[in-house]
N, C-alpha and C positions, 0 to 999 in steps of 0.2 A: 326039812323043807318049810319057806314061811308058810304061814296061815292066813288069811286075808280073805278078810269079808267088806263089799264098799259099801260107804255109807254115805248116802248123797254121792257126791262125785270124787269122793277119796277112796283109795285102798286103805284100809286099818290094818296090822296085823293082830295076829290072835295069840295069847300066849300070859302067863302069869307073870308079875315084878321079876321074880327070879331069874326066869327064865330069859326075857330081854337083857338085862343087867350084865348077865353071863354073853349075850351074842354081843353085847357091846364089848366087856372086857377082850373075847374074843377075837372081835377084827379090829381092835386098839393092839391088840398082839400080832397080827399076820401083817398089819404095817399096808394095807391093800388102800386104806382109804374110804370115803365115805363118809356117807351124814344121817342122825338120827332126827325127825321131827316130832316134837309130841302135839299130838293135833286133839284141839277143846275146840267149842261152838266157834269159835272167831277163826279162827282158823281155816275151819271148814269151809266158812262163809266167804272169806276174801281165797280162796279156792275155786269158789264156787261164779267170783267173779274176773278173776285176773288171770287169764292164761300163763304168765308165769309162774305164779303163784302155786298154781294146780304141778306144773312141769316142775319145778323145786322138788313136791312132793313127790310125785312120781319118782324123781331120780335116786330117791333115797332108799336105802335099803334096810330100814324098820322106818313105822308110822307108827310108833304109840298111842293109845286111847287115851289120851291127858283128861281130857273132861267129863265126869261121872255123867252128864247126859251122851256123849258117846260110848262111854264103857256100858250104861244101859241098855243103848238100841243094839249095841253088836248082841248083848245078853237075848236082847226081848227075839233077833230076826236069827239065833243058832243057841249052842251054848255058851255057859255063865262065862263071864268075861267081867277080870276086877281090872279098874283105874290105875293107869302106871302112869304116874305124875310126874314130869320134869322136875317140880320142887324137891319133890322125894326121891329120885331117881339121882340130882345133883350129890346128896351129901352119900347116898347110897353107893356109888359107884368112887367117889373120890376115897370111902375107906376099902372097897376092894381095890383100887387102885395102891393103895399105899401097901396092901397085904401083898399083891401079888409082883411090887416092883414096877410100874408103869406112870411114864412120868404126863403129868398133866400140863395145862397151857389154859391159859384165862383170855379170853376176848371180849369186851365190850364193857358196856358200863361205865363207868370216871374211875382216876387214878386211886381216888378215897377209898370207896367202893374196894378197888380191889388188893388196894395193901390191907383192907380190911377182914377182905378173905386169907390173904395169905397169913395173918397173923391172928387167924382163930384157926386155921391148918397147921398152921405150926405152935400152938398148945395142944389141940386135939389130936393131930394126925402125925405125929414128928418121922414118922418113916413116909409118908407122903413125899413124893419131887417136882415139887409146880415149878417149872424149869423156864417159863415166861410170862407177862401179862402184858397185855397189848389196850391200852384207851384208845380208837381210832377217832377220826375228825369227827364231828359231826357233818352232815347231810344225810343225801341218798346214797343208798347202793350205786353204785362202787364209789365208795371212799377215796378221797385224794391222795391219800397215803396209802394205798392199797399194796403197791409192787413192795413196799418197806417193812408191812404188815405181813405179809406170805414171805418176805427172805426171815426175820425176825421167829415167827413160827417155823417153819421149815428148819434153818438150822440149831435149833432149842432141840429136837429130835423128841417132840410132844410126842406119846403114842396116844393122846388124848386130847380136845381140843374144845374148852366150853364155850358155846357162844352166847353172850348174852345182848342181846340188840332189841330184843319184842318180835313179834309177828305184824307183816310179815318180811322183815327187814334181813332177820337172823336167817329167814329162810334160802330167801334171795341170794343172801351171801353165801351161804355154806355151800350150795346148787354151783352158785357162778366160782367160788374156789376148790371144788374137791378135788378138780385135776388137778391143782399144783401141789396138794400135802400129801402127805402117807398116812396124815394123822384121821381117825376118828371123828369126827365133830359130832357134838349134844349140841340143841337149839334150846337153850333153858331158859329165855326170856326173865322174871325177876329173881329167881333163883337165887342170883347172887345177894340180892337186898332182904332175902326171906333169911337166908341162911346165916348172915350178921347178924339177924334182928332188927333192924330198919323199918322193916312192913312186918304186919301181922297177919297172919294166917288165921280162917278161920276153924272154929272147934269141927272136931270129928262128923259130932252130928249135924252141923250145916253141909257139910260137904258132903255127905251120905245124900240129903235130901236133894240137890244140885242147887245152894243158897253160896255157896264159897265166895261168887261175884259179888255179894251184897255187902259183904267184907272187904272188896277190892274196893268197892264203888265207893264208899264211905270213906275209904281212905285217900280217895284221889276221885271228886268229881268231877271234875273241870276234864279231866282226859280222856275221862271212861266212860260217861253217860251215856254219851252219842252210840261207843261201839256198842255196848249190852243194851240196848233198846234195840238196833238195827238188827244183830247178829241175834241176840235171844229172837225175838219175833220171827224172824226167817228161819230160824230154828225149828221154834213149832209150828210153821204153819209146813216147812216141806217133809220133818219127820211125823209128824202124826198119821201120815198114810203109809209111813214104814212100820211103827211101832201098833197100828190096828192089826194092818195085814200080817205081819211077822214075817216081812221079807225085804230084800234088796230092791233100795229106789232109785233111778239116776237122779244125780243133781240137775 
């Protein structure tokens, strides 16, 4: 049975790296469908304002703690609860993927980008089967190419599906398609640019501290500023009466 504790106006589930990793492997295997979000401060916050946004999550069937100030407060309002990271969870699961035979599908990002993946997959991971990759148009949700993108996925017979669009784009989409695939979908936002070496990640102990954004921020200001001022600040001001009290707040 999940575990789910809400934080602000998300459900999180509860649970170790492993242990997700494996329920993802697992309904990438029963072929049923569905979508994984991993939910950090941003996330939570255009949740917090967008009704679909919030109903994306809701629909999905894990909400990973992405962001060590959520893997915190679920820690500080029950027990210890460590950070399952989209970044980390990306390369994580593509090599149980290739161990246990289950083929993957790349969504979003440029074409660069993802013959970029496929050809660090295929020095690394040669028993891996990325069986398609899809660059959609740009706009908004729903994509003009949308019906060409679901036959293309669909018949590829992904039993895995990464989405890489950002939040909360990736979300929107996974939500508004999980009826038409069998496949799984991961919402991994840059995932795929970390995982090339493109962007840089920061060290261990920024991330422990909750500084990883200041890493992002530097490396792209012009994009980011605005969210992590808005989203950090509404952060602390609606968790700090979660993490005094050690309990569940609504958003």
């Amino acid at each position: 049975m999940n575990r789910r504790d809400r934080i602000l106006s998300v459900e999180v589930d509860r649970g170790s790296f492993d242990e997700m990793r494996s329920r993802i492997i697992e309904r990438a295997r029963s072929g049923v469908g569905g979508h994984v979000c991993f939910a950090n401060v941003h996330m939570l916050h255009e949740a917090s304002l967008r009704s679909d946004v919030a109903a994306a999550l809701e629909a999905s069937f894990l909400v990973a703690p992405d962001g060590m100030p959520v893997a915190k407060l679920l820690s500080r309002i029950g027990a210890r609860q460590e950070r399952v990271e989209g970044m980390a969870m990306f390369p994580s699961v593509l090599a149980q993927a290739a161990r246990e035979n289950v083929s993957v599908a790349l969504f979003g990002s440029d074409p660069q980008t993802l013959s970029a993946v496929r050809e660090k997959a295929a020095r690394e991971l040669p028993a891996l089967r990325i069986v398609e990759a899809v660059s959609p148009a740009h706009g908004n949700v729903p994509f003009s190419d949308d019906a060409e993108n679901i036959r293309r996925l669909k018949v590829s017979g992904a039993g895995l599906v990464f989405v890489a669009l950002g939040c909360p784009k990736q979300e929107l989409w996974m939500a508004a398609n999980s009826v038409f695939l069998p496949a799984t979908m991961l919402g991994v936002g840059n995932a795929f640019q970390t995982w090339i070496g493109r962007e840089k990640r920061a060290p261990p102990w920024m991330r422990r501290l909750c500084l990883e954004w200041l890493v992002r921020l530097a490396q792209d200001p012009g994009r980011l500023w605005r969210r992590y001022l808005v989203s950090n600040t509404w952060f602390l001001v609606r968790a700090l009466p979660m993490s005094i009290l050690g309990r569940r707040v609504r958003g």
